[in-house]
N, C-alpha and C positions, 0 to 999 in steps of 0.2 A: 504494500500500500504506500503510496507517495506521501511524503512530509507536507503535512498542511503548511500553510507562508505562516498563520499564527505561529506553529511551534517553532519553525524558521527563526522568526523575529525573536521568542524568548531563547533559543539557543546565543541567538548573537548578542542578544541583554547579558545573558552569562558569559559570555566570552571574555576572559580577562584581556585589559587593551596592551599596546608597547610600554608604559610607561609604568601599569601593575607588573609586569611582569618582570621590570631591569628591575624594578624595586627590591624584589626579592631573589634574584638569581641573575642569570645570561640568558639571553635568547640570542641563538643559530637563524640568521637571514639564510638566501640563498647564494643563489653564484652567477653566472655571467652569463644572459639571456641571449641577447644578439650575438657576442662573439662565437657562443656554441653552436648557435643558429646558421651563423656562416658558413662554422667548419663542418657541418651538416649540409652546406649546400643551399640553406634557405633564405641568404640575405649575401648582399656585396660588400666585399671588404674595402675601405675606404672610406666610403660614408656610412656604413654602420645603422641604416636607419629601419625601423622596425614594420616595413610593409608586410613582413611572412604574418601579421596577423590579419588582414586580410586576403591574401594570396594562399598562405600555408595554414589557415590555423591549427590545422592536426599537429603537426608538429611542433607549433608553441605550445599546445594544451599538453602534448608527452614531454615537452622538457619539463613544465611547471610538474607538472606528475610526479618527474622523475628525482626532483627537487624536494617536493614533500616526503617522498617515498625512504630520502637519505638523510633524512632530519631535520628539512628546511621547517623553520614553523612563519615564517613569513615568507611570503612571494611577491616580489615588484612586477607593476604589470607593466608588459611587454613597449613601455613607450618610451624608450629612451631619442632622444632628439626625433621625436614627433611633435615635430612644430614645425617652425619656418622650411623645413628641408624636403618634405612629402608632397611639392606640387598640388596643392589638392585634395590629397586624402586623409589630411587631418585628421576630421570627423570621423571619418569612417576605421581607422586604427586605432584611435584614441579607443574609441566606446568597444570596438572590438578589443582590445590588448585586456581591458579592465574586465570584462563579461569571460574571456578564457581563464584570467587569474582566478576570479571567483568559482567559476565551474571546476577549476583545478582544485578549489580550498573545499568544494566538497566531499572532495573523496579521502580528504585527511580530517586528522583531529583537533579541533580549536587552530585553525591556521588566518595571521593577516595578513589580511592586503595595503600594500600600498603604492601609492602613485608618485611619480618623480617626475620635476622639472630641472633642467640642463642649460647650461649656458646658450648664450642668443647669437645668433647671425648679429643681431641688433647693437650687440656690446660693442664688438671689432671694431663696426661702421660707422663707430659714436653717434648712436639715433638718442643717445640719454635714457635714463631712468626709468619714464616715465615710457618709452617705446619697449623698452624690456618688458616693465613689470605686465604692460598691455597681452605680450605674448603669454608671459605665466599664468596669468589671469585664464586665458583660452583653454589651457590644458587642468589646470584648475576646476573650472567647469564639471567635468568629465569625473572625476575625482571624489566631488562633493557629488553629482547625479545618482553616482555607483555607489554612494555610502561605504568608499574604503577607510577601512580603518586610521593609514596613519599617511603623514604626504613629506615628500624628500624634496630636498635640493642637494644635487650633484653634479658631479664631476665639471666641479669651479676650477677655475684658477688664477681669477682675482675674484679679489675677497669682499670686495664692494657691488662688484654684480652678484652675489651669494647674499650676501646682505639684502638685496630689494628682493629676492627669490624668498627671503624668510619672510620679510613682511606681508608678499601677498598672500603665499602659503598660510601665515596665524590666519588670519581671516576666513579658514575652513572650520576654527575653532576643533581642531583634530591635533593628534603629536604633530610636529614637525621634528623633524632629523635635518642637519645639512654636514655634507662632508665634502671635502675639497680634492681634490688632483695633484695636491701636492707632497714631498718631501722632507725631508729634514733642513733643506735650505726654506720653504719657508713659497708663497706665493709669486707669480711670477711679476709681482710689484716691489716684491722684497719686504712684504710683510713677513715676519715670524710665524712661525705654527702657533707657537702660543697666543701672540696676537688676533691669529685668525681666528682661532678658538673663543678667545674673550669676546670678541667684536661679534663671529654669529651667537653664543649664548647671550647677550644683552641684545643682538636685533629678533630677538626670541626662538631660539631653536632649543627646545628640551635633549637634543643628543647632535651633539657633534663630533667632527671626525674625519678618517679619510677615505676616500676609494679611489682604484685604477691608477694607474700609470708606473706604480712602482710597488715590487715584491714584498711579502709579509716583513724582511727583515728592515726594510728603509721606513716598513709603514708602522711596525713598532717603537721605532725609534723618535717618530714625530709625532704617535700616540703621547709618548712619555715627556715629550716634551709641551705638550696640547696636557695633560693632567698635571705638569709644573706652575704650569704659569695660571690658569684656573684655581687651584690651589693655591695659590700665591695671593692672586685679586680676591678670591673671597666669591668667587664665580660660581653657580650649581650648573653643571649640564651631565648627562650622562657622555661617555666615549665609544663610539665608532668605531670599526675599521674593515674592512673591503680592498683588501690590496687583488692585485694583479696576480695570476696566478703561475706567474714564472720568478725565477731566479732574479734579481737585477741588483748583482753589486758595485757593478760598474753605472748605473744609472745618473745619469748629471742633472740639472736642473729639472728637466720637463720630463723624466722616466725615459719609459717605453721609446717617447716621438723619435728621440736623438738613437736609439739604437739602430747595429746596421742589419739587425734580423727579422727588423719590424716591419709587416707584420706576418711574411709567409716563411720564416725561418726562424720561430719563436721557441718550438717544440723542443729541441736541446735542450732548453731551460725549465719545462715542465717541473714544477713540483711533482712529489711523490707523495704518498699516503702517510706517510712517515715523518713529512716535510709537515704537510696540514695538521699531524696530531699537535706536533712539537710548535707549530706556529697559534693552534688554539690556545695553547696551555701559557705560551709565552705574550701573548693578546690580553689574556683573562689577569696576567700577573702584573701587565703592565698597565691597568684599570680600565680596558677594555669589555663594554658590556654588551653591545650590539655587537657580535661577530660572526665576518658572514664572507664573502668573495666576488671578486667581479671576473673582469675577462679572463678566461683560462680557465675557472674555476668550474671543472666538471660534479655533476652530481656524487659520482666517487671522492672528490676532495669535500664535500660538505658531509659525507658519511664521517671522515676523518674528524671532522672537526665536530659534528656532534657528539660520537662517542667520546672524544677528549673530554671531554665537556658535560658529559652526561650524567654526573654524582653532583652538578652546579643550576641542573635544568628544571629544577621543581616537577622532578618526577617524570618528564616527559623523555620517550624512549623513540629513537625513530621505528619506523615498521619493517625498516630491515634487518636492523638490530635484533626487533621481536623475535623475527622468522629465521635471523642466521647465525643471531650472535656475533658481536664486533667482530671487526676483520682481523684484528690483532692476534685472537685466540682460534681462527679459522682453521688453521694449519694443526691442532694440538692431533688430530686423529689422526693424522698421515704419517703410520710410522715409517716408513721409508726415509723420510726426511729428520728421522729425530739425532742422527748422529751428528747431523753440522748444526745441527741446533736451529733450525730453519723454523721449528714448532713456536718456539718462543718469540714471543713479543718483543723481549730485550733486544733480539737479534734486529730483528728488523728497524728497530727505534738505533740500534749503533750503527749500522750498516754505513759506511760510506759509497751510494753505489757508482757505479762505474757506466760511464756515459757511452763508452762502444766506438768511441772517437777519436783513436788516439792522436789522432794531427792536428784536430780542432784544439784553440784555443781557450782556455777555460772563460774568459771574459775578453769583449772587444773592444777596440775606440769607437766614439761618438763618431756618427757621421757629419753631426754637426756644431757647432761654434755653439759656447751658451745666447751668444746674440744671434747666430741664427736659431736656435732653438726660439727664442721668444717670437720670431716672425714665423715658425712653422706653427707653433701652441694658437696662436692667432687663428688659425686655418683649419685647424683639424677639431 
């Protein structure tokens, strides 16, 4: 028998929101919608922009699936630079991305939704403020119609256009989240992390933080600096983070943009499972509470990072966990493997593993100048 909309509506009254839930523990977002969608064939690398929701939605609605499946308990709906960039089909992705997120949160337990706006064509071109805030506003709309639970601003990297992205967003009267694109050096104005930090928790954003461009280790490390200086002022917000889901120690101002494997020789840099446990635990230590993945970040790396995480979750167990038991104790039955110690979790949490490359270079040079980096970030 079908769920009446009444019981519908009191389930969603019971729903604890983003902000009960940091309160008491960590909550596991997802991982990188479009970029996985690419490497699947579903969207163009380059612009990045999320038409597979209405061209492919089957295959948006199995990644968000597959997302819940590996412990996501929140899912962004599929709209990342769905604004100025879709010709036309705004409307029609927008409303489509948020109705697959939802249809995906049904077949999990207590999962939210939410909706993200992204930097503007409009910033570049100096339209000002008020032509920015006009675009947020549009995708806003959609957001507030779908009754998703909580609403982002991402992947900034000036911190002043982040800023008018939080103001329009409070006016959903919903959490707002903002998290930036940037680094341990700081915005590409030469703001501070910490500063950036400050400036979105006072233009009101309840959790800030970072996502994209640059790997778990560069994105801990501006975490730490983003909960210094918050602590310092006397700031409340909760901490973010969402990095990239490759390797980048070599990463220079802008991440990702300046590298020269970006973005069809990325995969050398792959995290491993091992990689995500050890980056959840290292997230959580550095006061990290929203943690979760962007580009790269396959439904396998968010299994990782929610069993890291799972004695912090208020109970919540992903369903593959249920059904398989973490992946770390996967191997304990296969005695064939117990003489190299292959059974044990140790093993795999030490392992240094070996990349199959041996001429490859372990990191490379920027392809570009930190001044041209700043006219590429402009662009991309």
């Amino acid at each position: 028998m079908a769920e009446s909309e009444p019981s519908r509506k009191r389930a969603k009254a019971a729903k604890k929101g983003l902000l009960e839930r940091l309160a008491t523990g960590v909550v596991v977002g997802d991982g990188g919608m479009i970029w996985q969608l690419e490497q699947r064939g579903y969207a163009k690398a380059g612009q990045y922009t999320p038409e597979a929701c209405i061209e492919h939605p089957d295959a948006v609605l199995q990644l968000h699936k597959e997302f819940v499946h590996n412990g996501a308990e929140v899912l962004q709906a599929t709209t990342f630079y769905a604004s100025v960039k879709l010709s036309g089909k705004n409307d029609s992705v927008n409303e489509s991305a948020c109705k697959l997120a939802k249809q995906a949160a049904d077949d999990g337990e207590d999962i939210l939704i939410a909706g993200s706006v992204s930097r503007t064509d409009y910033y570049k071109e100096g339209r000002g403020k008020e032509r920015c805030q006009e675009e947020f506003k549009k995708q806003l709309k959609y957001y507030v119609e779908n009754d998703l639970d909580f609403v982002v601003a991402e992947y900034f990297d000036h911190t002043d256009e982040a800023e008018w992205a939080v103001e329009v967003l409070k006016t959903a009267q919903k959490p707002v989240m903002a998290t930036l694109c940037i680094g341990p050096k700081g915005d590409v104005d030469g703001v501070s992390p910490g500063d950036c930090a400050i400036r979105l928790a006072k233009a009101g954003a309840n959790v800030v933080g970072v996502n994209c461009r640059f790997g778990p280790d560069n994105g801990i490390e501006t975490i730490k600096l983003m909960k210094a200086a918050l602590e310092k002022a006397g700031v409340q917000a909760y901490l973010a983070i969402q990095p990239y889901g490759y390797h980048t120690p070599d990463a220079s101002l802008t991440g990702y943009i300046a590298m020269a494997e970006f973005p069809f020789a990325v995969e050398p840099r792959t995290l491993t499972r091992a990689d995500c446990h050890k980056y959840a635990l290292a997230a959580y230590e550095a006061g990290a509470r929203y943690i979760a993945g962007c580009c790269g970040f396959q439904p396998m790396h968010i299994r990782a990072v929610s069993e890291a995480l799972q004695d912090k979750r208020d109970g919540r167990v992903a369903p593959v966990t249920q059904h398989y038991g973490k992946w770390l104790n996967c191997m304990e039955s296969q005695e064939r493997y117990k003489e190299d110690d292959r059974t044990k979790a140790e093993y795999w949490l030490s392992l240094c593993a070996a990349t199959g490359r041996p001429s490859n270079p372990a990191i490379s040079k920027p392809v570009l100048t930190e001044e041209e980096q700043l006219k590429e970030s402009a662009s991309f």
